[in-house]
N, C-alpha and C positions, 0 to 999 in steps of 0.2 A: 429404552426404546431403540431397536435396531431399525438401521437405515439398509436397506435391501440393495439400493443404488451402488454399482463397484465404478474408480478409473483407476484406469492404468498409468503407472510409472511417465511416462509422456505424455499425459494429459494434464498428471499434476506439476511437472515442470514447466508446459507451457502456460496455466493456471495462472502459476510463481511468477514467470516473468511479465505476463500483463499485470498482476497487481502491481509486481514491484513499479514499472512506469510508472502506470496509474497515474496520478496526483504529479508524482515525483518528478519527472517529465517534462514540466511546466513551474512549479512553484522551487524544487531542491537548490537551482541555481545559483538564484540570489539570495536561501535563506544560507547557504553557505558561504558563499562572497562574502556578507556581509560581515560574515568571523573572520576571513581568514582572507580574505583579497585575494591577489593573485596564486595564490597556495591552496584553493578550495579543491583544487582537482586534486591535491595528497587527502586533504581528509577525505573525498570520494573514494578515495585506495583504500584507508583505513576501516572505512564503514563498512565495505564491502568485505574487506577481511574481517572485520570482528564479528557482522553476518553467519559468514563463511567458519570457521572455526570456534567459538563462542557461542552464539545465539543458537546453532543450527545443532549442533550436538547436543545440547540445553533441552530443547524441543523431543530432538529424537530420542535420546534416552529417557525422557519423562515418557513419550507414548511407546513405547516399546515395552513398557513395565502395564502399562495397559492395553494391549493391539487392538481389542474389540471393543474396547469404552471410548466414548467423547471425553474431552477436559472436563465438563459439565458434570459427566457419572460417575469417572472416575475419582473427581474433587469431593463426591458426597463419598463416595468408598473410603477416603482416605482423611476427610477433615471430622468424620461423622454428618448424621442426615441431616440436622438443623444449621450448624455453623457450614458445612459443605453447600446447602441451598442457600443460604444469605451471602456467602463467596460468589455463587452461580448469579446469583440474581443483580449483585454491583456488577459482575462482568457482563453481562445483557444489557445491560445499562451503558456500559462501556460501549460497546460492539452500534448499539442504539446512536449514542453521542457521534463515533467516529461516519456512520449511515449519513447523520446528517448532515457533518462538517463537509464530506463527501460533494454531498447534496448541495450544501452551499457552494463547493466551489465550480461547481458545473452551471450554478444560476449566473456568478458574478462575471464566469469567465465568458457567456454565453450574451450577456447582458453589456458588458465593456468591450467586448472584441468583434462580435458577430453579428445578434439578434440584439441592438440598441434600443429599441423602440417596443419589445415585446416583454411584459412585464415577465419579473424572475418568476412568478407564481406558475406559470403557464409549462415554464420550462421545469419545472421542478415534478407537475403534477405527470408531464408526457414521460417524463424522463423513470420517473419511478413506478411508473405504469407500466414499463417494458422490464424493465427491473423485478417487481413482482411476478411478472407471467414466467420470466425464466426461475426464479428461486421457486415457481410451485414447478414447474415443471422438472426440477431436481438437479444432482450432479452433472449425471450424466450427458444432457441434456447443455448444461452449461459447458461441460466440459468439451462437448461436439464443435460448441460455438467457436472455445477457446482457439478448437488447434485450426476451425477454418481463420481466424482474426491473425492468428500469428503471423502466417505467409507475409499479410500486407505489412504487418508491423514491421518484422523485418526486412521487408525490401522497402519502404518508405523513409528509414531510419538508416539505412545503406546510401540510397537515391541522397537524402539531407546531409548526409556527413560529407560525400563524394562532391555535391553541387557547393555547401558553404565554406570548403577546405580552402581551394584557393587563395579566401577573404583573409585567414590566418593569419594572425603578425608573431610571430615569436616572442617578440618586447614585450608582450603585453603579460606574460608569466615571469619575468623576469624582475626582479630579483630574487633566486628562489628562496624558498625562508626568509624575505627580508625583513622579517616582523618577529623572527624567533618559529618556535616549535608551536609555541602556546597557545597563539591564535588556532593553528592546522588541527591540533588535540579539542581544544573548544570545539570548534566547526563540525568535528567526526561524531561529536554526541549528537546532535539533532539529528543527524543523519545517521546516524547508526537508532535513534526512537522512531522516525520519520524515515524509511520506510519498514527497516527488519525487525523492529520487536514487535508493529502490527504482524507479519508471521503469525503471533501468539492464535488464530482463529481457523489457523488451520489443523491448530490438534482436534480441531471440530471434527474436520474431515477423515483423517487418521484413519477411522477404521472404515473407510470406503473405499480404500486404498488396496487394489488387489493384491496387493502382496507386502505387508503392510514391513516389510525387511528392506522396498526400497525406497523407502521415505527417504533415508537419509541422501543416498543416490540423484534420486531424482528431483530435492529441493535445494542440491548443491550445484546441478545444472541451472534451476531454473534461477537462484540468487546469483553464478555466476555471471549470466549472460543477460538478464534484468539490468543486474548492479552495472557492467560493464556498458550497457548501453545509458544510464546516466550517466558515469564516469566521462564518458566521449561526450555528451551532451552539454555537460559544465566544462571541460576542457575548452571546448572548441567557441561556448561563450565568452570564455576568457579571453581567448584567442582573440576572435571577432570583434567582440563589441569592447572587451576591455572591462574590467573590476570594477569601475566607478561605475559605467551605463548598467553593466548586468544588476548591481547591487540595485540602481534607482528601478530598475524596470520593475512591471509585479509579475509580467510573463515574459520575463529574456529567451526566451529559448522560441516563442511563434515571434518576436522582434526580433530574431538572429533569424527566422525564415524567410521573413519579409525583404532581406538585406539578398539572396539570394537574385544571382544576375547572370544569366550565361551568355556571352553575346548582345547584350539586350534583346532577346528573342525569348528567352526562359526568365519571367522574371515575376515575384509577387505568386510565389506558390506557398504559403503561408499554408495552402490546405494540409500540407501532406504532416505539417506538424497538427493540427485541428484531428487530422484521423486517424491518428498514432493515439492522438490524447481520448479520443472517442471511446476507439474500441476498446483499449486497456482500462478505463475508467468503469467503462460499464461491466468488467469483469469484477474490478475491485467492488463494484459498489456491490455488483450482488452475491457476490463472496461475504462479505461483509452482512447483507443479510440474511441472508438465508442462515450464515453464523448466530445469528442475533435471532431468528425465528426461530431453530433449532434447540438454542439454549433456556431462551424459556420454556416451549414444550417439553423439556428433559427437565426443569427446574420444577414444573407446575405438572408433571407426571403424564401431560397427554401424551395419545396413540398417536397423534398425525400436529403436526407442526404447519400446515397449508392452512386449518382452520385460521393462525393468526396473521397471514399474513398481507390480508387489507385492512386490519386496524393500526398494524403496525406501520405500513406504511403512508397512514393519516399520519400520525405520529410523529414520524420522520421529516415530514413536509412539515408540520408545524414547529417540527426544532428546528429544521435548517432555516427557517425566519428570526425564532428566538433566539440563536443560540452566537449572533453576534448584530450589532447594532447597522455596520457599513463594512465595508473590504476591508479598509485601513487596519479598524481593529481586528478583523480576522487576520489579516497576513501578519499581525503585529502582538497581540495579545495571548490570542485565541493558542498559537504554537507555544506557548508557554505554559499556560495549565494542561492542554492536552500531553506534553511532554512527563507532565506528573505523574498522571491517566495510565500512559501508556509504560512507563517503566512499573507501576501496580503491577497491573496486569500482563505488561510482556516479560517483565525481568523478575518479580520479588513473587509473586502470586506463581509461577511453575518452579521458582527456587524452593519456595516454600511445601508444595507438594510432593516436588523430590527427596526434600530432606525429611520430612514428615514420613517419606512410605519408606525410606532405607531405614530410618531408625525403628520403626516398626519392624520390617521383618527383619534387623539384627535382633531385638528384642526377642522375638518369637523363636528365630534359632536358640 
């Protein structure tokens, strides 16, 4: 099934950097802290390189070998039609799963920090309402959204760095490595599954990519300046709040905005991380679907992928209910099988296709 919809080089890099946010933004802080203490800002270095050099060549050389295929078509081309559909069909599944962990964490955070009194259902049901109108309304369309959303991200995330700097203690990273290397290497895998092997959904996209030569270009801006912008973000909670507070917090980074004081006259702008988390979440989320509507209609052979997607998004509503009992276990458990989920399908499932289609066409030479 071709997708008619083209962007540009600069649309998929600003794409890249609100997902990368995304989620990450809020939750990566203290799931790193908690490895690596005061040293979480070197594994942020390291994730971002293994992104950078690893992950992102990985990607690009698997779609390059296909330019006009989705991961979806070209996995039936190369696995055969029955074993390549039942690959397609766990990664929709996947793509499904990740919608609605998404989905959850927009209820919990919305529900603990903001909107206390308005049940998560409500927030779930508006939220993925706006959600599906952009994944029918297409790339493009999304992609329009994206490059207006970025101005503010960037200058909100400029404004937070500039106003919380002052607060900075230097002690508070210190002693550096005092735990060893071992924690800092632990710490860089969550964060190297959570946020850049999800990437893996943008071989979705691939071929709606006007020029499909600058993928590689254009997703090592958007992983540069993403990644860099967590980097500062766990930095500067270290800094601020110190290893112990970030690790207990569940959102260190809107509690490191809260601490924001200029004068006492600037003080309790908490928003400006809330609308950082907003706009990039809501890109991630419907990247993430429209990935998952997509794949199935390429899996199940339809013409149009719009047909699925208010059943799917019933769907999704009723996994991000089922799919953890309370927060605790989500911020606790739930990163731990997804972590399995996620190297499948972002690390061993495009190993496997690449090594599957070189050996083929050595074979054939």
């Amino acid at each position: 099934m071709s997708n008619q919809q083209k962007i540009s080089a600069t649309q998929l890099s600003v794409i890249i950097i609100l997902y990368i946010v995304g989620t990450s933004i809020l939750l990566a802080p203290s799931l790193l802290v908690s490895f690596a203490k005061q040293d979480a800002w070197i594994s942020a270095i390291i994730g971002v390189g293994v992104g950078l050099f690893f992950i992102l060549p990985l990607y690009n050389g698997l779609g390059k070998l296909y330019p006009n295929m989705t991961l979806v078509e070209y996995s039936e081309e190369i696995l055969g039609k029955w074993f390549g559909k039942t690959v397609s069909f766990f990664f929709f599944i996947y793509l499904m799963i990740l919608c609605a962990l998404v989905l959850r964490n927009i209820g919990d955070f919305m529900a603990t920090q903001i909107l206390s009194e308005t049940p998560p259902l409500a927030v779930y049901i508006f939220f993925i309402s706006i959600v599906i109108m952009g994944a029918r309304l297409g790339l493009e369309p999304m992609a329009r959204a994206a490059e207006i959303f970025i101005p503010f991200v960037i200058l909100l995330s400029f404004f937070f760095m500039i106003f919380i700097s002052p607060q900075a203690k230097i002690e508070n990273i210190q002693p550096m490595l005092g735990n060893g290397i071992i924690p800092v290497l632990k710490a860089s895998g969550p964060f190297i599954v959570f946020p850049f092997l999800e990437l893996i959904v943008f071989l979705m996209i691939f071929p709606s990519l006007n020029r499909s030569q600058d993928f590689k270009k254009a997703s090592s801006i958007g992983i540069l300046i993403g990644g860099t912008i967590i980097v500062i973000t766990i930095t500067l909670s270290i800094l601020v709040l110190g290893s112990d507070i970030t690790e207990s917090q569940i959102y260190p980074t809107y509690s490191l905005a809260k601490k924001i004081n200029i004068g006492d006259f600037l003080t309790r702008i908490e928003v400006i991380i809330a609308t950082i988390w907003f706009f990039s979440i809501y890109i991630k989320l419907t990247v993430c679907f429209y990935g998952a509507a997509l794949s199935l209609s390429q899996t199940l052979n339809l013409k149009e992928y719009r047909t699925l997607t208010y059943p799917l998004g019933i769907i999704i509503i009723i996994l991000s209910i089922i799919v953890s009992p309370n927060i605790v276990y989500e911020l606790t458990e739930v990163p731990k099988t997804m972590r399995s989920y996620t190297l499948t399908f972002g690390l061993f499932f495009p190993l496997l296709l690449t090594t599957v289609s070189f050996m083929r066409k050595k074979s054939q030479k």
